[in-house]
N, C-alpha and C positions, 0 to 999 in steps of 0.2 A: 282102247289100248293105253297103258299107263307109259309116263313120259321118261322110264326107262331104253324105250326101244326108238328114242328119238336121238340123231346125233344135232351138233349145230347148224346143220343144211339143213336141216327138217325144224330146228327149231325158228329158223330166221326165215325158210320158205313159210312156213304154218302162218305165221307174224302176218309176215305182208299179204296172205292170203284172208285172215281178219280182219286188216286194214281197209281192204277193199271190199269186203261183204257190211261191213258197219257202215249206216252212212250219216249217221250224229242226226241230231235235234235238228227236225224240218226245217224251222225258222230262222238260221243259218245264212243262208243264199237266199232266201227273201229278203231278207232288212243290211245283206252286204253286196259287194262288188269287190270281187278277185281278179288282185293283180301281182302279175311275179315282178320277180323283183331279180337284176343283177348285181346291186351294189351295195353297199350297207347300207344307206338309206334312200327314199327316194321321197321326191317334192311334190307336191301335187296342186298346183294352178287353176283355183277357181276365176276363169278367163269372164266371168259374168254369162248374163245368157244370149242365144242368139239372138240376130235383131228381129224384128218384129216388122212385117209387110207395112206398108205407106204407102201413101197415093205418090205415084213420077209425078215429080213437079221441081224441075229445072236441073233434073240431073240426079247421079244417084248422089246417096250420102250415105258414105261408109260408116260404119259403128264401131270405134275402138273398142278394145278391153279390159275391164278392170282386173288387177293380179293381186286378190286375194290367195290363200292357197293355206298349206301346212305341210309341213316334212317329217315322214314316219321312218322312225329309225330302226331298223331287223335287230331284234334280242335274240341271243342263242337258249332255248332250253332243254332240260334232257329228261329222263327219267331213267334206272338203272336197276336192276333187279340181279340182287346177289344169290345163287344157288347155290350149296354145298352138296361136290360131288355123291356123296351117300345118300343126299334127300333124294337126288335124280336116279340111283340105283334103286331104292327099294320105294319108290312110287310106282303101284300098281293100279292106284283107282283114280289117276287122270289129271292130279290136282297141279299140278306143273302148269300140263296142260291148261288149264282153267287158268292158272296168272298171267299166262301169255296171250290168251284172249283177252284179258282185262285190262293189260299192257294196250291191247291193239284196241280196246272199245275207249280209253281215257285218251290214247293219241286221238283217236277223232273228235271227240268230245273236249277237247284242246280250246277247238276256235271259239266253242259255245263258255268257256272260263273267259277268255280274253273277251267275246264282245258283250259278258253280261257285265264286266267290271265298267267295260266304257258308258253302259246303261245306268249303272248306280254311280258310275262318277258324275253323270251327265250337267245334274244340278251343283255342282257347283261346291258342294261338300270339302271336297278336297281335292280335286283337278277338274279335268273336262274342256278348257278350250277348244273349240273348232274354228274355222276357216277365217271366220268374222274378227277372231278375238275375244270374244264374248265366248259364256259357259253353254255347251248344248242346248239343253234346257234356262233356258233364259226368258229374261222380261224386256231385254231393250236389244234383242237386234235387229240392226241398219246396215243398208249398202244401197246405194244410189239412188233409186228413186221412189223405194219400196217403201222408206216413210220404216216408224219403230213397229218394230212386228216382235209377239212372245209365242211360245209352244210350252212351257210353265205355266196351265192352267189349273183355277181353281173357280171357285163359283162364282168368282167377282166376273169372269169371262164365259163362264157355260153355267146358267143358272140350274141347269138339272143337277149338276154337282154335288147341287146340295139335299142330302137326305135326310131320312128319319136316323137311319143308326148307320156313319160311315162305314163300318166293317162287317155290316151286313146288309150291302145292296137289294131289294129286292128285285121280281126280274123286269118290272115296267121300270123303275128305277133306274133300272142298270142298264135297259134299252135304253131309253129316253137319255142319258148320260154319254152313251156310247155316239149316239148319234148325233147329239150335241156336238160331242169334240171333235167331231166328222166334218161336221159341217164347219164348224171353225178355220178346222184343217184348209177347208179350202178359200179360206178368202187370204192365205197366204200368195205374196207377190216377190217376184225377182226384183231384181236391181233396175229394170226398166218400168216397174212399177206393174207388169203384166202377172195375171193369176197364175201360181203356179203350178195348180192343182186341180185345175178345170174339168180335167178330162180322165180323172180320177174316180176307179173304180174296184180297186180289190186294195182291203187294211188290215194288220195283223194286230187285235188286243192281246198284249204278254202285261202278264201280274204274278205275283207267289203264289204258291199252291194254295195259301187262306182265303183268297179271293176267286178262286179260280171258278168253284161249285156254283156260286153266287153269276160268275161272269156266264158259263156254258149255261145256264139257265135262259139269258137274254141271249144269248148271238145260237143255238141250237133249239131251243125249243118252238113249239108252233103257236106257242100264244104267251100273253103277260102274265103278269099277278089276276088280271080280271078277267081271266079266259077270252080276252079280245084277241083278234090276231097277230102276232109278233111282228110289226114292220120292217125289223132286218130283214127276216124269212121274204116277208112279199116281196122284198127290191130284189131278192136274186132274180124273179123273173127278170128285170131288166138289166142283167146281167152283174148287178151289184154282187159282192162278196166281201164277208167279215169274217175272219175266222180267229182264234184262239190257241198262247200259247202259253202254258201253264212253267214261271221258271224256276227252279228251287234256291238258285242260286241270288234271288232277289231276295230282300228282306221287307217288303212291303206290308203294309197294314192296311192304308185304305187307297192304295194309289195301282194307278196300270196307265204304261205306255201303248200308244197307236202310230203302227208305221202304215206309211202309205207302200204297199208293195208291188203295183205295176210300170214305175216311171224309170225313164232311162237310165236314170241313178240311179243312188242308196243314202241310206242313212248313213249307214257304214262302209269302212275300203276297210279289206283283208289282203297284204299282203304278206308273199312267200319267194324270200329268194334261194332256200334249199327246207326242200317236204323231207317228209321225216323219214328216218332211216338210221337201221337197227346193226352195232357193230358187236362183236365179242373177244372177250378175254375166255376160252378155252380151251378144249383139250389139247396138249402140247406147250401151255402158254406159260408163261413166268408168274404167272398170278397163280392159274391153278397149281401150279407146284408149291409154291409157298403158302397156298390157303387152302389147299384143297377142296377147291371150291370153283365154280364157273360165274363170270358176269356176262349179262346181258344190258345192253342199253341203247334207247333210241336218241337219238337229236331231231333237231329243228329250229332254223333260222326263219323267224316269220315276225310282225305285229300286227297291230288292229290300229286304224284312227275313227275320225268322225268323220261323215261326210256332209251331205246335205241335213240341216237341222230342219227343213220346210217339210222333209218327210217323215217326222217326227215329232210327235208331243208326249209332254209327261203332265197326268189329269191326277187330283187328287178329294176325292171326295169329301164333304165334311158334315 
């Protein structure tokens, strides 16, 4: 049915009824932690980790905390779509229709704009602090007893890094690399100097789509370049997991990020202190009388920060 026969209760029901059938790029709710938000901004208190068991010996001893943190401040954004009343008359084959679905597939696909920008800001380019002070992706951060720890690797720290042709991994290559900076991953420590990532078993590789062909080769297929068997594949018997997320919005050449995606945290905090929602300038309205034409437009008060950088590294082949 063309979007003649739709009034704005049909056009703002239809919306929200998109909104909710879209459910954006998997990767999403893997590598964040959603939190609402009542006030324009809210602060977020890296308290250090909990304490760590000891043998009773002469009493307890309590473990203060350290208040590291960050404070994410809620941006308002919109988007607006102007109709003029005659397009919405004499559309018969849906195509109204169709922008309003695409309205409702670009709000969901919102959070995945804002947390690939924190990913390409991560190094340091041109923003990126997180909790420490220090750029995401970094080479020197510290906090109490964890000593300098990086997630900015290159082949000087995971020798498989290094290959024959950076931007063309191949797939023993590209295992062997993967699971390098896996292993890496986990000799990362908290502020009490204890592993943070011990118990660490499901990681998300995201690169550009140039790298992508190259990556799904190693983390999917059932063997290497030498028909041996795939070593990702065999650790899923033990419950291990690697999977892949292909982003467009990355401008990568020879590099891909690996989050660790089973721990209490995230990488990232997504919050929202008003989800989006779609208001109108029509029929009846002082707009459409002097433009004869109708608006539709969504809002949303939300942002993105960094969270834990221990569950994240940025690997770059050479």
């Amino acid at each position: 049915m063309g979007a003649q026969g739709l009034g704005t209760r049909d056009i703002i029901g239809t919306f929200y009824t998109r909104l909710q059938q879209f459910t954006g790029a998997s990767w999403i709710d893997r590598v964040s932690r959603y939190f609402e938000s009542d006030q324009a901004s809210e602060t977020y208190k890296w308290l250090g980790m909990s304490p760590v068991m000891r043998e009773w010996i002469g009493g307890r001893k309590a473990k203060g905390f350290r208040e590291n943190g960050i404070t994410i401040t809620n941006k308002k954004f919109e988007a607006t779509m102007d109709l003029p009343i005659d397009w919405l008359r004499r559309d018969k084959t849906g195509q109204i229709q169709v922008r309003i679905d695409e309205m409702a597939a670009r709000a969901v696909s919102h959070w995945g704009s804002l947390l690939s920008t924190l990913i390409s800001n991560g190094t340091g380019e041109t923003s990126g602090l997180c909790y420490d002070g220090q750029y995401f992706f970094d080479i020197d951060h510290s906090e109490g007893s964890s000593g300098t720890q990086l997630n900015l690797l290159a082949a000087a720290q995971v020798a498989a890094l290094d290959i024959t042709t950076a931007t063309k991994p191949t797939a023993t290559e590209a295992i062997d690399a993967i699971l390098g900076v896996i292993a890496y991953m986990l000799t990362y420590k908290d502020d009490q100097g204890e592993p943070m990532n011990s118990e660490a078993k499901e990681f998300l590789v995201m690169t550009a789509p140039v790298l992508w062909a190259p990556l799904t080769k190693a983390i999917f297929g059932n063997t290497d370049s030498a028909a041996a068997s795939n070593v990702i594949k065999e650790l899923e018997k033990d419950g291990f997991r690697v999977s892949l997320a292909a982003n467009p919005r990355l401008s990568y050449t020879t590099q891909f990020v690996t989050f660790r995606t089973d721990a209490p945290a995230a990488p990232f905090i997504r919050q929202s202190e008003e989800d989006i929602t779609m208001s109108a300038k029509a029929e009846g309205s002082e707009y459409a009388h002097d433009n004869d034409a109708y608006q539709y437009g969504i809002k949303a008060l939300r942002n993105v920060g960094y969270g834990y950088w221990q569950y994240a590294s940025h690997s770059t082949f050479s």
